[in-house]
C-alpha positions in Angstrom: 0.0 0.0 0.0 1.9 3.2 -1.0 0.8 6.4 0.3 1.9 9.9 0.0 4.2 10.7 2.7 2.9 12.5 5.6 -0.3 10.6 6.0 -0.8 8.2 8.4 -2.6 4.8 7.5 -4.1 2.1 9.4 -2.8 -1.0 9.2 -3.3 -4.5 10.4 -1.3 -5.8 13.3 0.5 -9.5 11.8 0.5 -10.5 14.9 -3.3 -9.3 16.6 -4.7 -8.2 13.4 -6.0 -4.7 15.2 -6.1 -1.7 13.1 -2.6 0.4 14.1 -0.6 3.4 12.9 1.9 2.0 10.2 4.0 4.8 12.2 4.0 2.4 15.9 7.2 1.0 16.7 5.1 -1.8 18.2 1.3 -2.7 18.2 -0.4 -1.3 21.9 -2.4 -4.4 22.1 -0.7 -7.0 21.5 3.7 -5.8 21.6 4.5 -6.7 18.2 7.1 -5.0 17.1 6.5 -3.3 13.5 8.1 -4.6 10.4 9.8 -1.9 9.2 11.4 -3.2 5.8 8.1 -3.9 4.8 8.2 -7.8 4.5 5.7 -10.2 5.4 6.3 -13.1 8.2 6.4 -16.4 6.6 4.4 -18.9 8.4 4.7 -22.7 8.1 0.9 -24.7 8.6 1.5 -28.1 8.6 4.9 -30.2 8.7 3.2 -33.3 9.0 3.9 -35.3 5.8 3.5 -39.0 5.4 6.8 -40.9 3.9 4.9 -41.4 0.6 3.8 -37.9 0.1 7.4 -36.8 0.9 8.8 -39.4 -2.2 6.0 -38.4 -4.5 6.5 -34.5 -3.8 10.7 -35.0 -4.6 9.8 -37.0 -7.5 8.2 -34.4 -9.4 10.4 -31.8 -8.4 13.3 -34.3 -10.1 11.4 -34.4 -13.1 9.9 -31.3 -13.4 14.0 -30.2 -13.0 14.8 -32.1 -16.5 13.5 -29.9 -18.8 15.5 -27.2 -17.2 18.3 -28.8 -17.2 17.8 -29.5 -20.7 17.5 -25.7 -22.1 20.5 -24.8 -19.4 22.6 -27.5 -21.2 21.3 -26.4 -25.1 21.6 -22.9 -24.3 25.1 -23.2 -23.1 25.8 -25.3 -25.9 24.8 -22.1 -28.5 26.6 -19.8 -26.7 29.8 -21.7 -26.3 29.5 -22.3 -29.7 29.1 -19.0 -31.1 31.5 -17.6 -28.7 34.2 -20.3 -29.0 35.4 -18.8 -32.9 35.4 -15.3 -31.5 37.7 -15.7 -28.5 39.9 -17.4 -30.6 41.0 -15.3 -33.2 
């Protein structure tokens, strides 16, 4: 949310979710202190994953990583080719 400077907006506590002034150092109800770099807190849910789900999940990162391997390895190829006469002149 980008404001002009000078105004003072409301904005919601990550912590209490009450309304405070994105000028607080910390929220009055509930002590959280105020991100001042503007980033959100990342916040993990739920850890709890079965053995199988665990394979299954890696296994499709591994293959969905081929592909990119493949246009890293082509695109090198191109380049080292086209650059290969011109260095050595």
């Amino acid at each position: 949310m980008i404001e002009p400077k000078g105004n003072k907006v409301l904005i919601d506590c990550y912590e209490c979710k009450a309304k405070v002034s994105d000028a607080a150092a910390a929220c009055p109800h509930c002590g959280a202190v105020s991100q001042s770099d503007d980033s959100m807190p990342v916040i993990v849910t739920d850890m709890d994953m079965k053995i199988s789900s665990m394979i299954w999940f890696l296994l499709k990162a591994a293959i969905a990583a081929v592909p990119a391997v493949i246009i890293i390895y082509t695109a090198w190829t191109i380049i080292g080719g086209v650059m290969s006469p011109l260095l050595h002149m």
